[in-house]
C-alpha positions as CSV (number, residue, x, y, z in Angstrom):
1,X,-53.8,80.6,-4.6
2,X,-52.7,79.4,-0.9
3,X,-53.3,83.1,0.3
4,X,-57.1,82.4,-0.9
5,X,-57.6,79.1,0.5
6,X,-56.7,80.7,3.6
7,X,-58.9,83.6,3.8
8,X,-62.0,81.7,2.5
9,X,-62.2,79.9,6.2
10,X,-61.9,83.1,7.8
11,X,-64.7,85.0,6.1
12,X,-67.5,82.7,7.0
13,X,-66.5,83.0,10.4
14,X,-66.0,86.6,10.6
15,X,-69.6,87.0,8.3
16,X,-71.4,85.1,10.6
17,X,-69.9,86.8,14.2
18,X,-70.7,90.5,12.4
19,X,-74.3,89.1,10.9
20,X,-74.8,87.7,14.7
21,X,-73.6,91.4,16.2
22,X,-76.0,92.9,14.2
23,X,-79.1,91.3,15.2
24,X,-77.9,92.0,18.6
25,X,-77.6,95.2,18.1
26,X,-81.2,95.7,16.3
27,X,-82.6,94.1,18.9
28,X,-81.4,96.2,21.9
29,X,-82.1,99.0,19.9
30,X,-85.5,97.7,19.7
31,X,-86.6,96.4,16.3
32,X,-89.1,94.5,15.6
33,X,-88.1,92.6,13.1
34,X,-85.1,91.7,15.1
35,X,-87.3,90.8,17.8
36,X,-89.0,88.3,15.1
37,X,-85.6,86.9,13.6
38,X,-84.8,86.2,17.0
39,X,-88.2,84.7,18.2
40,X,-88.3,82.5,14.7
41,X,-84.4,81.0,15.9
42,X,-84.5,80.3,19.6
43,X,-88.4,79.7,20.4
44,X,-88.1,76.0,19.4
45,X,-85.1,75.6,21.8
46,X,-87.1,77.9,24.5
47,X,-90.1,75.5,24.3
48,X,-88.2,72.1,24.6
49,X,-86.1,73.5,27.6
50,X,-89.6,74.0,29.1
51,X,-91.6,71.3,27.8
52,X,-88.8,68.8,29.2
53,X,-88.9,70.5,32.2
54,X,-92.4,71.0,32.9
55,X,-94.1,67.6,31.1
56,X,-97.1,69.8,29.5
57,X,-97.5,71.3,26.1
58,X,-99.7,74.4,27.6
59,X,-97.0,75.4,30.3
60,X,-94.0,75.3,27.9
61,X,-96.0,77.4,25.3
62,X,-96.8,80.1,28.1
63,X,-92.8,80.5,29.0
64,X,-92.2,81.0,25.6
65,X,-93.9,83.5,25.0
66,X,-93.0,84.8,28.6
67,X,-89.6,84.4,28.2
68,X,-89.5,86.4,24.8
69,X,-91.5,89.4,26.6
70,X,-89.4,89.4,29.2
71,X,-86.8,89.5,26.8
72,X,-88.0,92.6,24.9
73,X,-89.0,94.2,27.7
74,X,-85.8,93.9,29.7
75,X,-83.4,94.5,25.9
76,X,-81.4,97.0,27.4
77,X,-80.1,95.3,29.9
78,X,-78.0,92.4,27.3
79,X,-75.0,92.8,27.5
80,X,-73.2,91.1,24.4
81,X,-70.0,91.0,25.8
82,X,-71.1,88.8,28.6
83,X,-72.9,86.5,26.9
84,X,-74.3,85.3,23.6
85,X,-78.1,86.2,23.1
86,X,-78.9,82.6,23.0
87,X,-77.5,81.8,26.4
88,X,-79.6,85.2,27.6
89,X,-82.7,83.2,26.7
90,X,-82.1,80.4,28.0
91,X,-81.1,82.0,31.4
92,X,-84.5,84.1,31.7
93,X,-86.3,80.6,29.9
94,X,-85.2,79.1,33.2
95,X,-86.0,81.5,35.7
96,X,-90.2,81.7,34.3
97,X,-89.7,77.5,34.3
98,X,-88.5,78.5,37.8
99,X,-91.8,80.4,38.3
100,X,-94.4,77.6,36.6
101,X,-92.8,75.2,38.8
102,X,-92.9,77.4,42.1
103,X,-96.8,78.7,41.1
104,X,-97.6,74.8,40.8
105,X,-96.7,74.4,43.8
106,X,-98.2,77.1,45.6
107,X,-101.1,75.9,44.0
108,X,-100.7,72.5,45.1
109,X,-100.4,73.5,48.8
110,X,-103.6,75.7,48.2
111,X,-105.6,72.3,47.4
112,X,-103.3,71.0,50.5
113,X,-104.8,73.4,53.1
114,X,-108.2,73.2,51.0
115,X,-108.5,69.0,51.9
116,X,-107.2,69.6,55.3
117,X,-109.9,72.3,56.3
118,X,-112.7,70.3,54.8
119,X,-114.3,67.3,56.7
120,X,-115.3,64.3,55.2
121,X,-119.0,64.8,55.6
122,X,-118.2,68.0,54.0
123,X,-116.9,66.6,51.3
124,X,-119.6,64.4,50.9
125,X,-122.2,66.5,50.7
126,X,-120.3,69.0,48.0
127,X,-116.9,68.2,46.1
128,X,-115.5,71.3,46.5
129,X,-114.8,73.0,42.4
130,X,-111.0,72.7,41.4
131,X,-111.1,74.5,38.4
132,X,-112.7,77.4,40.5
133,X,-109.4,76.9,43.4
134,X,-107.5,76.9,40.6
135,X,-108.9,80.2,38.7
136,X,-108.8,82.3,42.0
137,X,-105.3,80.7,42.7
138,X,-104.6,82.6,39.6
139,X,-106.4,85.6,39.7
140,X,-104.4,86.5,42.9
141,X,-100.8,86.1,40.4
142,X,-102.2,88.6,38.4
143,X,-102.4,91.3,41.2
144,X,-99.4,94.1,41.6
145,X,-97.0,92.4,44.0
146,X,-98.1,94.8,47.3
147,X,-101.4,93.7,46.8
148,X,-100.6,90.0,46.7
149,X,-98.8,89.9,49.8
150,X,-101.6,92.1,51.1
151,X,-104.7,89.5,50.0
152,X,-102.6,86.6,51.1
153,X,-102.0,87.8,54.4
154,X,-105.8,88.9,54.7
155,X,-107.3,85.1,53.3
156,X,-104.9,82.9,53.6
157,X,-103.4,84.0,56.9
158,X,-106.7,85.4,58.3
159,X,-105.2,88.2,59.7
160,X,-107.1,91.6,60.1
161,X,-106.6,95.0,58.5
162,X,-104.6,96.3,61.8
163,X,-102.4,93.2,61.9
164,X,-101.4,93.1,57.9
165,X,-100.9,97.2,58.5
166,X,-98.3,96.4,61.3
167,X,-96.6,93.6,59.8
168,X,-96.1,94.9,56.5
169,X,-95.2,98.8,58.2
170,X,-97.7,99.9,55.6
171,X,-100.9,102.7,56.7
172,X,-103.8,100.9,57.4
173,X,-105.4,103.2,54.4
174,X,-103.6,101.7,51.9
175,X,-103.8,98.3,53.3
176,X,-107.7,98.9,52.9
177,X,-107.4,99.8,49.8
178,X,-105.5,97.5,48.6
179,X,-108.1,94.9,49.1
180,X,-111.0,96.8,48.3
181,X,-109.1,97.2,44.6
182,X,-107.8,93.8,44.4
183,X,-111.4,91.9,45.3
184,X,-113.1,94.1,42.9
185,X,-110.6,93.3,39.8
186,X,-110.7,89.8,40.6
187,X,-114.3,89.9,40.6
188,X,-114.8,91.3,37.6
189,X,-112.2,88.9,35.7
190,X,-113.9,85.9,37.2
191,X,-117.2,87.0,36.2
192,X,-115.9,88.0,32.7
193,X,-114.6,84.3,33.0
194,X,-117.2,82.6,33.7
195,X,-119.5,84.3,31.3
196,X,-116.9,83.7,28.4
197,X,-118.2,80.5,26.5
């Protein structure tokens, strides 16, 4: 009888650690349905870590469902014996909080430099469209990363094709390209945008 009372504590402990090594293991090896199981027990915790950090319900939703793609995407890389898979989320949770909060302010100095270009009278005469600052602010996020630093350089920094090509060590070409591509994607997603009801 005392042998049994002493095992009983044991197997709930050892049932769980195996049931939890499982579900890591489906999920590195790429199941879905471990991808759901794990979505359906850590997205609550995900979105409060963000929603307490960023203040706004739309935000926290978006690193969610970021931080669960991420998660998928980058599955091979977990390595159980580091960490638990919880503590994985909530590591790459932090890092696209990291990212909300750093494309905030980016967009914040964007409005900055917007108000200190613009004149008064200017002003006056038209209020210049946030949601539209706002939208191409965003449009340039979705670029490729070479062609961000490219458009930023060319707009933001006014600098011309030759200069971007020597500071960046990249052929003029591509530099050329590079903006040619990106203004026409962003125009058609704005337009696609702003025809949407």
């Amino acid at each position: 009888m005392r042998s049994e009372e002493t095992v009983e504590p044991d197997a709930a402990p050892d049932a769980a650690a195996d049931a939890e090594a499982d579900l890591n293991a489906r999920f590195v090896a790429g199941d879905e349905q471990a991808l759901a199981e794990v979505y359906r027990r850590w997205s609550p915790v995900v979105f409060t870590l963000a929603l307490r950090s960023l203040g706004d319900r739309g935000d926290a939703e978006d690193v969610t469902q970021r931080t669960f793609v991420s998660a998928w995407t980058s599955r091979a890389t977990y390595d159980a014996s580091k960490a638990r898979l919880s503590t994985w989320l909530v590591a790459i949770a932090r890092r696209r909080i990291a990212d909300t909060h750093e494309s905030r302010a980016k967009i914040r100095a964007l409005q900055a430099e917007m108000e200190r270009v613009t004149s008064p009278d200017d002003l006056i005469r038209e209020t210049p469209d946030l949601s539209e600052t706002l939208l191409v602010a965003n449009e340039m996020q979705q670029l490729e990363p070479d062609a961000q630093v490219v458009m930023r350089l060319a707009f933001f920094d006014d600098l011309t094709h030759e200069e971007i090509s020597r500071r960046l060590g990249m052929p003029l070409g591509t530099v050329k390209s590079h903006i040619r591509r990106s203004l026409t994607r962003m125009r058609n997603r704005l337009e696609v945008t702003r025809v949407t009801p």
